[in-house]
Backbone atoms as SQL, in Angstrom:
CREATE TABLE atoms (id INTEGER PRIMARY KEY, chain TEXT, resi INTEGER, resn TEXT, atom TEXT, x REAL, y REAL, z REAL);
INSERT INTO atoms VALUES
  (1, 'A', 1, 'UNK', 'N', 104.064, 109.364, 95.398),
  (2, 'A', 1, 'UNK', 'CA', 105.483, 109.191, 95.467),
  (3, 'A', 1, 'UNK', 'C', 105.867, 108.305, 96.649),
  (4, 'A', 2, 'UNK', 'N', 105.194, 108.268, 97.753),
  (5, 'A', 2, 'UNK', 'CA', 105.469, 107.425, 98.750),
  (6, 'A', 2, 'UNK', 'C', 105.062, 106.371, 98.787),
  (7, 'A', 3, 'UNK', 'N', 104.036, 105.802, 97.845),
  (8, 'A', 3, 'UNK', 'CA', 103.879, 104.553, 97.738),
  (9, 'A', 3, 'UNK', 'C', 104.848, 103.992, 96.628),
  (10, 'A', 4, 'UNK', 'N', 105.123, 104.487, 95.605),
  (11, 'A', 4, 'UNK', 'CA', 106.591, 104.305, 94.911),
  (12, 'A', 4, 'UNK', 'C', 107.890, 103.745, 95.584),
  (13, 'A', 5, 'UNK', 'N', 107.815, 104.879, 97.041),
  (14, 'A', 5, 'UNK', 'CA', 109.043, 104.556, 97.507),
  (15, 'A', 5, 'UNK', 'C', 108.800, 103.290, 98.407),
  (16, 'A', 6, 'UNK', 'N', 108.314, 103.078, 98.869),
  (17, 'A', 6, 'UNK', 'CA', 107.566, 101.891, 99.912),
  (18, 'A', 6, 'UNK', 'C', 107.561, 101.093, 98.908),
  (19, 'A', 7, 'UNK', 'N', 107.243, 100.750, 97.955),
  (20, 'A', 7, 'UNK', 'CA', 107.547, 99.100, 96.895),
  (21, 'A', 7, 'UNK', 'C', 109.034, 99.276, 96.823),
  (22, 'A', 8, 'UNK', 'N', 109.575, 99.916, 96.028),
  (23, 'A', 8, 'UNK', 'CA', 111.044, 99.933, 95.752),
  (24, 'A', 8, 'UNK', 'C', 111.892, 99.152, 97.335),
  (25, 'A', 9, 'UNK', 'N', 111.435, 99.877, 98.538),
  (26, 'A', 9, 'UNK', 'CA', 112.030, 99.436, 99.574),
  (27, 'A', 9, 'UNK', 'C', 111.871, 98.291, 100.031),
  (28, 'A', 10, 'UNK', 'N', 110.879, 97.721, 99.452),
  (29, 'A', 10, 'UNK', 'CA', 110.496, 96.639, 99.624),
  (30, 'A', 10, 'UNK', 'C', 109.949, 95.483, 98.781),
  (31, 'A', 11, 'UNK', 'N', 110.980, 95.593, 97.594),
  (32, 'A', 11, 'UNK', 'CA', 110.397, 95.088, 96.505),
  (33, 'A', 11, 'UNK', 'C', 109.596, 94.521, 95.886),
  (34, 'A', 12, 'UNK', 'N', 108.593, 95.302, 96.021),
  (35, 'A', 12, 'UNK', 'CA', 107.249, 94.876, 95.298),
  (36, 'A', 12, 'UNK', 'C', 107.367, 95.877, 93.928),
  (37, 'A', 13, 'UNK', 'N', 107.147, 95.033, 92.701),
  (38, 'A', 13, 'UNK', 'CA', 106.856, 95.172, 91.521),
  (39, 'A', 13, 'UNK', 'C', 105.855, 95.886, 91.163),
  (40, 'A', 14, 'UNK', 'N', 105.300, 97.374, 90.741),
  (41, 'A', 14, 'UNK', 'CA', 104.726, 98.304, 90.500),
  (42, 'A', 14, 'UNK', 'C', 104.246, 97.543, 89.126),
  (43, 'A', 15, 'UNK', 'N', 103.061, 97.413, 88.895),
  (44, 'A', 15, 'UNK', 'CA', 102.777, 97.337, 86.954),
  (45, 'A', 15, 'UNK', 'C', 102.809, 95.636, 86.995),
  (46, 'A', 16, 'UNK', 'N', 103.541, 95.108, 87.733),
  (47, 'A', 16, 'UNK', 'CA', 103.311, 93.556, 87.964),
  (48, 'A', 16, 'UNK', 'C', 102.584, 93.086, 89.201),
  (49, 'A', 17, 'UNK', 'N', 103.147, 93.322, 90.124),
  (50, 'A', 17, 'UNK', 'CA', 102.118, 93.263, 91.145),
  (51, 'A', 17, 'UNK', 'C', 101.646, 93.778, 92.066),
  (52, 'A', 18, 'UNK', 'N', 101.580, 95.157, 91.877),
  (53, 'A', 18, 'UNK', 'CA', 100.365, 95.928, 92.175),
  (54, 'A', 18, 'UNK', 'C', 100.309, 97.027, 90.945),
  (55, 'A', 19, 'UNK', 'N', 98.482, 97.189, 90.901),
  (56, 'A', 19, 'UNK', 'CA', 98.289, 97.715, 89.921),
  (57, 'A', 19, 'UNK', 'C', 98.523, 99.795, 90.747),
  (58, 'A', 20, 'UNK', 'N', 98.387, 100.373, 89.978),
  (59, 'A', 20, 'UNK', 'CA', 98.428, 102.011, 90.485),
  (60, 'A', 20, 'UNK', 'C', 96.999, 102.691, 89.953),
  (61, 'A', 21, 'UNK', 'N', 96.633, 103.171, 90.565),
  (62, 'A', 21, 'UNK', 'CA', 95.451, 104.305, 89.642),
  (63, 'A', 21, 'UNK', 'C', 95.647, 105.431, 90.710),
  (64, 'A', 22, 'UNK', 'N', 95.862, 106.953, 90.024),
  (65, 'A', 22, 'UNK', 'CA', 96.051, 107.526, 90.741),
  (66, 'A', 22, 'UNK', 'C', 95.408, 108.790, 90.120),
  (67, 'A', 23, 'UNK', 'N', 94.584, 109.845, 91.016),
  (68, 'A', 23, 'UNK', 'CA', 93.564, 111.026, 90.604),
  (69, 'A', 23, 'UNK', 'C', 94.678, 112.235, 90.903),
  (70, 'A', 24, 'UNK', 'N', 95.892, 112.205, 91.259),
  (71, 'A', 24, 'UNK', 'CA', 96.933, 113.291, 91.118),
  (72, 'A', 24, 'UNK', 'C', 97.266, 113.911, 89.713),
  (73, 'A', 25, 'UNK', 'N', 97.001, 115.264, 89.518),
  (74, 'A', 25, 'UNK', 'CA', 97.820, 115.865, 88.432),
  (75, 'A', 25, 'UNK', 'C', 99.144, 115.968, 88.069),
  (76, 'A', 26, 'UNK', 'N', 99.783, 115.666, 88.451),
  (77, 'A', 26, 'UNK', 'CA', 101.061, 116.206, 89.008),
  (78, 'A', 26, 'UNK', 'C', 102.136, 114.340, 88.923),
  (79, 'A', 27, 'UNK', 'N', 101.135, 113.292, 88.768),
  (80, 'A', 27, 'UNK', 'CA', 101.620, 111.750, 88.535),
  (81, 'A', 27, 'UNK', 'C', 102.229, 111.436, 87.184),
  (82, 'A', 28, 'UNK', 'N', 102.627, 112.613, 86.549),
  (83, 'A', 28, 'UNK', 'CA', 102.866, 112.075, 85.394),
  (84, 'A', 28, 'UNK', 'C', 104.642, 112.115, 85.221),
  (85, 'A', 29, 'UNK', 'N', 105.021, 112.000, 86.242),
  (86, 'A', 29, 'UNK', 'CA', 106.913, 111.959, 86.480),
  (87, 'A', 29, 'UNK', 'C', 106.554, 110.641, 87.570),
  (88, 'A', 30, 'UNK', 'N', 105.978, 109.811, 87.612),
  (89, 'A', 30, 'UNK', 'CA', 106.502, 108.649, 87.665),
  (90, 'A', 30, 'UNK', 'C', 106.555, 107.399, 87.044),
  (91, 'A', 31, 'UNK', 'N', 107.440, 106.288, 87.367),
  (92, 'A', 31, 'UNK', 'CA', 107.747, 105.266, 86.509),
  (93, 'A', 31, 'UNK', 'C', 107.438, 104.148, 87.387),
  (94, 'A', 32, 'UNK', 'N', 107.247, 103.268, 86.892),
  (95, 'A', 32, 'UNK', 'CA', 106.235, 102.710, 85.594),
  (96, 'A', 32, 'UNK', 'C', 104.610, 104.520, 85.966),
  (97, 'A', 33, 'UNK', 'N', 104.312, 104.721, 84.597),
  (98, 'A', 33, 'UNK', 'CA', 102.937, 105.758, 84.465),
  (99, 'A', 33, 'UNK', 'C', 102.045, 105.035, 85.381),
  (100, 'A', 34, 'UNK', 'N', 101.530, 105.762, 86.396),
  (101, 'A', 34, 'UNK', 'CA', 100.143, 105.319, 86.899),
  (102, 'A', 34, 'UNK', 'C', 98.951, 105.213, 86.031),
  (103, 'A', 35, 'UNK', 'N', 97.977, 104.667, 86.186),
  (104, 'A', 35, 'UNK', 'CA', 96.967, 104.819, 85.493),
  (105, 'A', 35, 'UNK', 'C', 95.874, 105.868, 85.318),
  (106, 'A', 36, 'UNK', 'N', 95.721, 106.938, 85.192),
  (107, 'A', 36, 'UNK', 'CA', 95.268, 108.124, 85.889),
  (108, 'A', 36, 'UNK', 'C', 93.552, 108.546, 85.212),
  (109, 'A', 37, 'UNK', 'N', 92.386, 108.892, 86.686),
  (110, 'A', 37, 'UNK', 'CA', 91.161, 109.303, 86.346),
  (111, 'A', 37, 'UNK', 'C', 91.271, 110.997, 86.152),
  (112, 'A', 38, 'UNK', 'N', 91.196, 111.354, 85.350),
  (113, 'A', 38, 'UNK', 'CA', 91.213, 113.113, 85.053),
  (114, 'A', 38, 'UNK', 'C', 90.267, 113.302, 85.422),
  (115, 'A', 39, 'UNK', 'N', 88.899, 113.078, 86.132),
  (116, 'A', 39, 'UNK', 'CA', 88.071, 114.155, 86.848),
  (117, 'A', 39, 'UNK', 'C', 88.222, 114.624, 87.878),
  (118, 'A', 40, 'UNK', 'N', 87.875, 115.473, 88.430),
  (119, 'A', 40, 'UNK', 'CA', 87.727, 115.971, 89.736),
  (120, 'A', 40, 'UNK', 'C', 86.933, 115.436, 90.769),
  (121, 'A', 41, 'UNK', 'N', 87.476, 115.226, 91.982),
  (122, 'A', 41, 'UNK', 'CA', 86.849, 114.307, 92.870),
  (123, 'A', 41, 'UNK', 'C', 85.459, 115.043, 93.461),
  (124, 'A', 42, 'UNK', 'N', 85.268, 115.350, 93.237),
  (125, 'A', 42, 'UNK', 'CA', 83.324, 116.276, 93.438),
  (126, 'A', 42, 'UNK', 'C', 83.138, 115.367, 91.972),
  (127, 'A', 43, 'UNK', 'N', 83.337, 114.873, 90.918),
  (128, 'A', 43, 'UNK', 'CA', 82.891, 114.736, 90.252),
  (129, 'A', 43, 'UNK', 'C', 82.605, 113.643, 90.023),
  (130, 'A', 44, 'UNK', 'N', 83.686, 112.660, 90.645),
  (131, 'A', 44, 'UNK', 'CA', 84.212, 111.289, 90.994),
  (132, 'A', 44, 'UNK', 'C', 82.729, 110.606, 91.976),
  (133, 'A', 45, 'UNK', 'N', 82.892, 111.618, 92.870),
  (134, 'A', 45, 'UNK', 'CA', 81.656, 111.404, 93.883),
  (135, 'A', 45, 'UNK', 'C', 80.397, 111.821, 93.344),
  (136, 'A', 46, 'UNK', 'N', 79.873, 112.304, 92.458),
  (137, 'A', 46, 'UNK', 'CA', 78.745, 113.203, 91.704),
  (138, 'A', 46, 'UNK', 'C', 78.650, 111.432, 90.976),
  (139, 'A', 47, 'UNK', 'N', 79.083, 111.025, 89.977),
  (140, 'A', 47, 'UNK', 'CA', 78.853, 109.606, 89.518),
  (141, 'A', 47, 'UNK', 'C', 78.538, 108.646, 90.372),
  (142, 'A', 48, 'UNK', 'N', 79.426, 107.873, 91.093),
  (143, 'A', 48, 'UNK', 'CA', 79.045, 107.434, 92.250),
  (144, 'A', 48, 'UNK', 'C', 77.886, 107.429, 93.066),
  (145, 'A', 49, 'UNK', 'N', 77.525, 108.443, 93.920),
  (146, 'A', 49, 'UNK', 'CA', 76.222, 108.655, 94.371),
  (147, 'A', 49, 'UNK', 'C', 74.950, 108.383, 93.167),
  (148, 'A', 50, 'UNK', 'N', 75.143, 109.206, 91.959),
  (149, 'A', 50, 'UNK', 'CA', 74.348, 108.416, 90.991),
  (150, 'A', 50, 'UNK', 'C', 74.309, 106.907, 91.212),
  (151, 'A', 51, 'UNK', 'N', 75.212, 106.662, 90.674),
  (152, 'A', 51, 'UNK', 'CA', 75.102, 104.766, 90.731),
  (153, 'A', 51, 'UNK', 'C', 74.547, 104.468, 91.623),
  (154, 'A', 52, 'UNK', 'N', 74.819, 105.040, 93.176),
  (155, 'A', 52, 'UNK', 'CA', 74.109, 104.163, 94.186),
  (156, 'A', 52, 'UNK', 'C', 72.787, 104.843, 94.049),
  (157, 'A', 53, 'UNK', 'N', 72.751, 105.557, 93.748),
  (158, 'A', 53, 'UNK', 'CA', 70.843, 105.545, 93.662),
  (159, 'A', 53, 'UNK', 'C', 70.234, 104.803, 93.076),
  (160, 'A', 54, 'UNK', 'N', 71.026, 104.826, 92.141),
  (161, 'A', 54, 'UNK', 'CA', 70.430, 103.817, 90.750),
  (162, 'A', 54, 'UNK', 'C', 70.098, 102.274, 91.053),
  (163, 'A', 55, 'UNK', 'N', 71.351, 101.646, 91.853),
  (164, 'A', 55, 'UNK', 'CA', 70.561, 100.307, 92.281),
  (165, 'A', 55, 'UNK', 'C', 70.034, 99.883, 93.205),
  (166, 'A', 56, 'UNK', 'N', 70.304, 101.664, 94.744),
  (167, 'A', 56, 'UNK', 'CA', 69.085, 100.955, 95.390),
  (168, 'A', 56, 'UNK', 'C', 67.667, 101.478, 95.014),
  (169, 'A', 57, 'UNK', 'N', 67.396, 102.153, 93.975),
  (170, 'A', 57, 'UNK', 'CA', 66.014, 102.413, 93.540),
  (171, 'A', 57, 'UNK', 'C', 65.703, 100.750, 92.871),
  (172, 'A', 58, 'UNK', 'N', 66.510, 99.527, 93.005),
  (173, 'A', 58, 'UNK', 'CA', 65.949, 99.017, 91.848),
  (174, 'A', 58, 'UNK', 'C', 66.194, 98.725, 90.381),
  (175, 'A', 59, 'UNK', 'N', 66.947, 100.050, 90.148),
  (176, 'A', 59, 'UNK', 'CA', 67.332, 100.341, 88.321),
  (177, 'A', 59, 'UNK', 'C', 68.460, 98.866, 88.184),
  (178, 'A', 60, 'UNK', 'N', 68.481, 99.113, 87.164),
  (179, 'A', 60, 'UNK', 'CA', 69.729, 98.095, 86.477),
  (180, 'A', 60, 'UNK', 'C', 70.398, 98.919, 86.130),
  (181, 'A', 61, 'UNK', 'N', 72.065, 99.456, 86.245),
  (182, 'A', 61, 'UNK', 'CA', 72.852, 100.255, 85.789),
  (183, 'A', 61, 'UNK', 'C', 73.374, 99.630, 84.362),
  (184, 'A', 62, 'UNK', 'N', 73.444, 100.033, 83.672),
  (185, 'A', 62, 'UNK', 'CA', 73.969, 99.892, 82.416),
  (186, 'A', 62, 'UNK', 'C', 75.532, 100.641, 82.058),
  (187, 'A', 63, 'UNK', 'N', 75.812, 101.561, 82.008),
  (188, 'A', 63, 'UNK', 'CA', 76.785, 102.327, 82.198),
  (189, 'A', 63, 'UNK', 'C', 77.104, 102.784, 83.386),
  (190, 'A', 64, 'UNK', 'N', 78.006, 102.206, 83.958),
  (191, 'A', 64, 'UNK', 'CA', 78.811, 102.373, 85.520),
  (192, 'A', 64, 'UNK', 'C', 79.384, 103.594, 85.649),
  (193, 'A', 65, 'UNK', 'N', 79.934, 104.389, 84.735),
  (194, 'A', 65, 'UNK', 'CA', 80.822, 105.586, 85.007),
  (195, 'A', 65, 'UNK', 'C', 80.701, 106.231, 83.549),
  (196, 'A', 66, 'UNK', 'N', 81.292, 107.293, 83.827),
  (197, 'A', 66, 'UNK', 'CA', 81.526, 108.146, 82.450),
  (198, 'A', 66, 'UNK', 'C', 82.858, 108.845, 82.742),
  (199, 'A', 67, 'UNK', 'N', 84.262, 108.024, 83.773),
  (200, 'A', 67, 'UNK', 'CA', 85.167, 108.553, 84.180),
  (201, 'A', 67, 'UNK', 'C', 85.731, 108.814, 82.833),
  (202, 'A', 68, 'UNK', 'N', 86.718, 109.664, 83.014),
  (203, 'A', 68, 'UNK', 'CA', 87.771, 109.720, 81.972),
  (204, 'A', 68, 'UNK', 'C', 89.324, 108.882, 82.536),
  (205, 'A', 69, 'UNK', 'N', 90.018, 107.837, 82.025),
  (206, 'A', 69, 'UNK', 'CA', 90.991, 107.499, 81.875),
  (207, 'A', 69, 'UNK', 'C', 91.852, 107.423, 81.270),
  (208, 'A', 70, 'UNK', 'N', 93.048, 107.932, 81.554),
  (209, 'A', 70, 'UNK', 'CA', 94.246, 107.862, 81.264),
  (210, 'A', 70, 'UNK', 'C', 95.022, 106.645, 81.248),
  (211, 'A', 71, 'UNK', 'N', 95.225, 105.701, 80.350),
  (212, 'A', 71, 'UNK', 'CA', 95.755, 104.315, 80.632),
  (213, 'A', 71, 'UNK', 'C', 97.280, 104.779, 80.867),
  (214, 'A', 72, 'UNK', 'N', 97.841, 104.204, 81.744),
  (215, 'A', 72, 'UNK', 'CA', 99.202, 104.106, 82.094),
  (216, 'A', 72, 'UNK', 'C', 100.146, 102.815, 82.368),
  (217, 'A', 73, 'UNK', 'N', 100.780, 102.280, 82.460),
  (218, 'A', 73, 'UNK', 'CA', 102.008, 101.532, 82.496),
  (219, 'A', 73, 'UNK', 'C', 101.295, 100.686, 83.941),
  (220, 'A', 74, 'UNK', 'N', 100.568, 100.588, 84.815),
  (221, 'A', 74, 'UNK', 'CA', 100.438, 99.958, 85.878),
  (222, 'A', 74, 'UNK', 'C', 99.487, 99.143, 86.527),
  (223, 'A', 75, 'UNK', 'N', 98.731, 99.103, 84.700),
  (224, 'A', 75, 'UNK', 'CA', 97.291, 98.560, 85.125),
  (225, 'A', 75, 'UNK', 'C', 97.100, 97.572, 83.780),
  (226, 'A', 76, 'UNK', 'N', 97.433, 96.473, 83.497),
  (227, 'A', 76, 'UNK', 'CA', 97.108, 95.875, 82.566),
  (228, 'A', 76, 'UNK', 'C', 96.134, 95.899, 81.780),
  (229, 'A', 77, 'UNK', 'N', 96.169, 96.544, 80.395),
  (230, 'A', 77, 'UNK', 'CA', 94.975, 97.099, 79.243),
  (231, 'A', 77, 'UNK', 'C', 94.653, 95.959, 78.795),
  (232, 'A', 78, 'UNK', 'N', 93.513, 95.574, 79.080),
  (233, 'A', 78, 'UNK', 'CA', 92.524, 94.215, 78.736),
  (234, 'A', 78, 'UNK', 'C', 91.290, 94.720, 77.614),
  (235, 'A', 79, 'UNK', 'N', 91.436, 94.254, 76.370),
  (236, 'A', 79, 'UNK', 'CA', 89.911, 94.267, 75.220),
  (237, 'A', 79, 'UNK', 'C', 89.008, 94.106, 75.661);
């Protein structure tokens, strides 16, 4: 909410120019929708640490994440 209010005050364009992603439950009463990861941050970090093992062992990562996303209003949905 305070970064909401900090663009508005200063008009920067939310969804145009800056994108939002936000791991809050509770983000879904604002406008423009953030873009939101539904896991839990132990879990967030549980992937992560994977990955970095993965390429400094060497590996080639193939699949970067298995986050769950919520597309929202602030992040331009690209094919």
């Amino acid at each position: 909410r305070s970064l909401y209010r900090f663009c508005r005050i200063n008009n920067i364009s939310i969804g145009r120019e800056l994108a939002v992603i936000s791991c809050d439950d509770d983000a879904g009463d604002l406008t423009p929708a953030p873009t939101r990861l539904t896991n839990t941050p132990s879990e967030i970090a549980r992937q992560a640490w994977q990955i970095m093992q993965q390429q400094l062992a060497g590996k080639t990562v193939r699949e970067y994440t298995r986050l769950r996303i919520i597309t929202g209003e602030t992040v331009p949905h690209k094919q």
